[in-house]
N, C-alpha and C positions, 0 to 999 in steps of 0.2 A: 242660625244653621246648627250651633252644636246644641241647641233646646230642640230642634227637630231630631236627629240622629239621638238624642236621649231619650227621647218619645218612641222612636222607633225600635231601642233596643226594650225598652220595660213591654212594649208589645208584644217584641218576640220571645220573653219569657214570660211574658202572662200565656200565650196560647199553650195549646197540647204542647205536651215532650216531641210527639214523630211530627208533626206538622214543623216546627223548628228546626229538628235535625233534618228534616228533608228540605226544609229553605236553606240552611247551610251546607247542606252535602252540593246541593246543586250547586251552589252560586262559587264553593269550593273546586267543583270537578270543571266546570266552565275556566275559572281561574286558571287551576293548573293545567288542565289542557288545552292551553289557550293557543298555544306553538305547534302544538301536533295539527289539532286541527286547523289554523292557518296555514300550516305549512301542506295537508292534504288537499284543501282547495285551490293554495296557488298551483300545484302538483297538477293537478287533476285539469285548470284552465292551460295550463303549461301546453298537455297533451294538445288541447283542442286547438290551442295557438300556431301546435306546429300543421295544421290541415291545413290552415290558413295563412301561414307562412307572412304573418303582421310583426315587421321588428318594433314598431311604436307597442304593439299589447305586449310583447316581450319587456321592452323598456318598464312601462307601467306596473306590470307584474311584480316585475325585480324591487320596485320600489313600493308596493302597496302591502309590504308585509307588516310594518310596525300596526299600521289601521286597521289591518284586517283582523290581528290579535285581539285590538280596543273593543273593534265588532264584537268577538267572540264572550268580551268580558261580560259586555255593554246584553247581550241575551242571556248569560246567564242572569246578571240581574233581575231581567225583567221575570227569567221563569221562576226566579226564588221569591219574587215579588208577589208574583200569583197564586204560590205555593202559600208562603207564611203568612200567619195571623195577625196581619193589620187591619187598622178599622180603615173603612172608606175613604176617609181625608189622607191615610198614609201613603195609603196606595196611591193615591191621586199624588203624593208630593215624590213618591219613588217610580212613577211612571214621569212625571215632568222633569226629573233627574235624568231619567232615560232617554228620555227627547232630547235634551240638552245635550248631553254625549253625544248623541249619533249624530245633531247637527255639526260637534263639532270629530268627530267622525268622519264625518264625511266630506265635511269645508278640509280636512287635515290631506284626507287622499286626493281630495283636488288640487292640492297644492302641490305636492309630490309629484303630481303628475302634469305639473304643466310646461316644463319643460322637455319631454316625449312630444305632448299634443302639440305645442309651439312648433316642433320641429316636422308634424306632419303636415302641419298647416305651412307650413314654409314651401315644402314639396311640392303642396297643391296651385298655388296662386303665386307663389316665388315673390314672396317679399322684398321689392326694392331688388338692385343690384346686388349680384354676387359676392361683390367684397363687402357690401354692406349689410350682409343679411343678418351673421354670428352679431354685431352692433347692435341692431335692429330687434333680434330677437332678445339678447338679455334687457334692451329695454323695454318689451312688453310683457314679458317675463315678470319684471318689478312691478310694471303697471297691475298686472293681473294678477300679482298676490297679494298688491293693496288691498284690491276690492275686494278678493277672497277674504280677507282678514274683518274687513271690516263692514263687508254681508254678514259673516259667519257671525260676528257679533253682534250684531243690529237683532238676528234671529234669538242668536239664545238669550239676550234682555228682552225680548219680546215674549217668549218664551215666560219667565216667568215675572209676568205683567210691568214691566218696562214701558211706559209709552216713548216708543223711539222718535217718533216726528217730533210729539214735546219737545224731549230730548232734544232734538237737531235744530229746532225753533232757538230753544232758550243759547245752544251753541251759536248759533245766529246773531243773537245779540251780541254777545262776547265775541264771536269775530270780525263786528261793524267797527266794534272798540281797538282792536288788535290793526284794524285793516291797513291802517297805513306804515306801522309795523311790519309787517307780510309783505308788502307791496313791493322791497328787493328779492322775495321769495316766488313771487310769483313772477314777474321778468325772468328770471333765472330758471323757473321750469317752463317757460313757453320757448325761451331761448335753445333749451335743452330740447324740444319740441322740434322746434325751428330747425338745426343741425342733423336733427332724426331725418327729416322727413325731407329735408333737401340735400342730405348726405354731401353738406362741407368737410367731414372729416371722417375718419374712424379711427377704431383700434389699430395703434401700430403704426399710423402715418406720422410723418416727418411734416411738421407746423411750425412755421413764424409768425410770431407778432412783432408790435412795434416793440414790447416787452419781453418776450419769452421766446425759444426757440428750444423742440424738442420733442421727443417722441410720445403721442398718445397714448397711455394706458388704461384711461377708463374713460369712460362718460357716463355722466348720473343726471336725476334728475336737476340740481342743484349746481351742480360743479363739473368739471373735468379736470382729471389729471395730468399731467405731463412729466415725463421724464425726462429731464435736460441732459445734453450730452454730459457733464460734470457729474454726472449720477444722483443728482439733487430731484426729488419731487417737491413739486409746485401742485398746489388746488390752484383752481381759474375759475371764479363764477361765468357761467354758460352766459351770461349779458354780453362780458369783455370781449367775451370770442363771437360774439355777432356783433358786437357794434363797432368794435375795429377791425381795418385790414389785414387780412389772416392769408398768407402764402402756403397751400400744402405741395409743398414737394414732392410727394406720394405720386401728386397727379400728373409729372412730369410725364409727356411721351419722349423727351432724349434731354441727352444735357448737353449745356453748352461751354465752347469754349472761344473767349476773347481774349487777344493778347494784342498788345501794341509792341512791335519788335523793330527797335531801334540800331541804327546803321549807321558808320562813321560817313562824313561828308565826302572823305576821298574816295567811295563807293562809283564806280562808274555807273554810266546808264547799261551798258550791257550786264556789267554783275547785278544790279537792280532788278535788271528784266531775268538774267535765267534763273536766281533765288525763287525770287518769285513765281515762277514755273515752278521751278521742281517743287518746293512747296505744296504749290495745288496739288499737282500730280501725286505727291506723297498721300495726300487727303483724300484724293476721290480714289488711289489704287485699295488705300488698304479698308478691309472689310470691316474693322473695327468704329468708322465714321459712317454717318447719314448724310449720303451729298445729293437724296433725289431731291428734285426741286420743289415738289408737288407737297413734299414732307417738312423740308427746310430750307434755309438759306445761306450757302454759303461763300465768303467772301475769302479772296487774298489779294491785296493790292499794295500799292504805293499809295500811302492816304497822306501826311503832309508832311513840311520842312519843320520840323524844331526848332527851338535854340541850339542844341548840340547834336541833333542827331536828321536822321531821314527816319521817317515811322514808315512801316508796314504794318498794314491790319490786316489783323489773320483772325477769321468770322467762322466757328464750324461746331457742329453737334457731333455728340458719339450717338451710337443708337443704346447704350447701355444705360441704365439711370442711378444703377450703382454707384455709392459712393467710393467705395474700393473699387472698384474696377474702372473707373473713371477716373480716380488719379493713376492709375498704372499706365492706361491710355491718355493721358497728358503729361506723362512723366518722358514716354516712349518718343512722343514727338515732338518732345523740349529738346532730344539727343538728338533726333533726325532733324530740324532746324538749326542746332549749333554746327552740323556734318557740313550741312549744305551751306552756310554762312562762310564758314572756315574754307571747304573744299575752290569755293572762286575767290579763296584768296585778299577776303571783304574782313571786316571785324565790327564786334558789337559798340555802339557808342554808349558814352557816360556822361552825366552833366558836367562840361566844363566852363571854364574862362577863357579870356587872352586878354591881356593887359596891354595895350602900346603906352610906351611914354614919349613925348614931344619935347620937353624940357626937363633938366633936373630942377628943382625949387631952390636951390643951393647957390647954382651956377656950373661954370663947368670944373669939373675935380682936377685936381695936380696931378701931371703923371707920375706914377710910380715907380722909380730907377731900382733895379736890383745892384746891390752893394757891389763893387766890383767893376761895374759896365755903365758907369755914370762920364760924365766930360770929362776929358784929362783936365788936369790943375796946369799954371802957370810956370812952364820950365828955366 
C-alpha cells in the first residue's frame, strides 16, 4: 500500500503543474466542504420530509450525517482522480479505493439506520407482544449489524481480489477443528433464540431459578444478565435458563396470600365460627383483594387441630402484583385479623408443653415446717 500511494504521488508531480493543482484544489474543496454540503442536503431532504410527515426518515436523517460527509469526501476523490495525471493502472487502483469506501459508506449508513427501520417494521407487523417488542427489537438489531458488518466485509475483500468463499471454505476447516469447542456457544445462542422467540422472559421481569433470583437486565446472544436484589450482577449462560425451571414473577396476574392462623384451644365453636366470618367478610369487602371466582380462589376456614393450637386457613389474592403495595395490603390485614381475634375475646396460640407427673422418682418429700409452728416439745 504505501509503494502504491508513492507511485501515486511521483505521478502527480511528473504530470503538468495545472493538471495537479486542479486534482488538488478539488479533492481539497470536497474535503473542506464536506459539512456545508452535507449539511445542505440533509436540509434540503429535511424540507421534503416535512410533506410527508415520516418520523422514521426524520430519525434516519438525524443520524446519516457523519456518511453522508465520507460521501462527500469519497466524490471528491473520484473527481481529482479523473482530473490528475495518472497512468491507467493508477486510476484503476484510485477508482477501487473508491468503491471500497462507498461500499463501506454505505454498509456504515445502513447501520445507523437500523434502529429507525427496526422500529418501522415494528409498527407494521407488531413484532411479538408488546412488552416484548423493545427485547425483541434490540435483539435483531444485533442480529442485523452482524451481517451488515460482515457483508460489508466480504464485499470490500472482494473488492480488491479476495476470493471470499476460498476464504469461508478454508474457515471451514478451522471451525470443523474448533467445533466441539463452540458447541457451549452454540447451545447458548439457540437458547437465547429460544427465550426470543417464545418470550420466557424480558427486560425488567422479576425471575427465579433454582440458583439465582432477580431482575432482568439484558439478554444477549450468549448470556443474560441479572440484577439480584443485593445489587450484585450475575451473567447466566442462555442454556441454564432453558434448561432449568425458571419462575417469572413478571407474569403474575395477582399475588397471593397464605397464612396458617393459630388459636388457643380454649377458643369456643362460636368464636371459631364468627372470626372466621368476619374474616371473609373483611376479604371480599375490601377492594384491595381479588375474590371473583372465575379469577381466583379464595379460602378462610377451620383447617385442623394442632399440637398447640386450632389453625385457620386464610387462602386469598390481592389484585395488585406489586411488591410494595402488596406488603402494605398484608401488613393492613395482619391488623384487621389481630382486631377480630382479640375483639371475641380468643387469643393467638404458641408452641407449648404440659408436663403431668405421676410419681416423684425420689419418693414422697418431708414436709416442710416453718420455724415457729412445728409440734410443741414435751412439757
Amino acid at each position: 500500500m504505501e509503494e502504491a500511494i508513492e507511485s501515486w504521488l511521483q505521478e502527480l508531480m511528473g504530470g503538468t503543474l495545472g493538471t495537479s493543482v486542479a486534482a488538488g484544489a478539488i479533492f481539497i474543496l470536497f474535503l473542506c466542504g464536506r459539512k456545508i454540503i452535507a449539511r445542505l442536503i440533509i436540509s434540503w431532504l429535511q424540507r421534503l420530509n416535512r410533506r410527508i410527515e415520516s418520523k422514521v426518515l426524520g430519525e434516519i436523517l438525524l443520524v446519516s450525517a457523519p456518511p453522508l460527509r465520507l460521501a462527500v469526501v469519497l466524490v471528491g476523490l473520484y473527481a481529482a482522480g479523473q482530473v490528475a495525471p495518472f497512468s491507467d493502472q493508477t486510476v484503476q487502483d484510485i477508482e477501487k479505493l473508491d468503491r471500497s469506501l462507498a461500499i463501506f459508506t454505505l454498509f456504515w449508513a445502513l447501520y445507523l439506520a437500523i434502529k429507525p427501520l427496526l422500529s418501522l417494521l415494528n409498527k407494521r407487523i407488531a413484532m411479538g407482544p408488546a412488552t416484548m417488542q423493545e427485547t425483541l427489537s434490540d435483539f435483531l438489531s444485533t442480529v442485523a449489524r452482524v451481517v451488515l458488518v460482515f457483508v460489508g466485509t466480504a464485499m470490500i475483500l472482494h473488492e480488491w481480489g479476495f476470493q471470499v468463499v476460498a476464504l469461508l471454505g478454508s474457515l471451514g476447516l478451522v471451525g470443523a477443528a474448533v467445533g466441539l469447542a463452540a458447541r457451549d456457544f452454540v447451545m447458548n445462542l439457540i437458547s437465547g433464540l429460544v427465550i426470543f422467540f417464545e418470550g420466557t422472559f424480558e427486560k425488567g421481569n422479576w425471575i427465579r431459578t433454582p440458583e439465582i433470583q432477580g431482575t432482568v437486565e439484558d439478554i444477549g446472544f450468549r448470556s443474560s444478565r441479572i440484577r439480584c436484589f443485593d445489587k450484585s450482577l450475575v451473567t447466566v449462560p442462555n442454556s441454564k435458563l432453558t434448561d432449568e425451571a425458571l419462575i417469572n414473577f413478571s407474569r403474575m396476574t395477582h399475588r397471593r396470600i397464605y397464612w396458617t392462623i393459630g388459636l388457643e384451644y380454649r377458643t369456643s365453636q362460636e368464636q371459631l365460627r364468627d372470626i372466621v366470618q368476619d374474616i371473609s367478610e373483611y376479604i371480599h369487602i375490601d377492594d384491595d383483594f381479588e375474590t371473583d371466582p372465575t379469577k381466583t380462589s379464595t379460602f378462610v376456614f377451620v383447617d385442623t387441630f394442632a399440637d398447640s393450637s386450632i389453625n385457620i386457613m386464610l387462602y386469598c389474592f390481592t389484585k395488585t402484583t406489586d411488591w410494595g403495595k402488596w406488603l402494605g395490603i398484608k401488613e393492613a390485614l395482619a391488623y384487621r385479623v389481630k382486631q377480630i381475634v382479640e375483639g371475641y375475646d380468643a387469643g393467638f396460640a404458641f408452641p407449648s408443653s404440659s408436663i403431668y407427673v405421676e410419681a416423684m422418682p425420689m419418693g414422697k418429700p418431708e414436709p416442710f415446717l416453718v420455724p415457729g409452728q412445728g409440734q410443741a416439745g414435751p412439757s
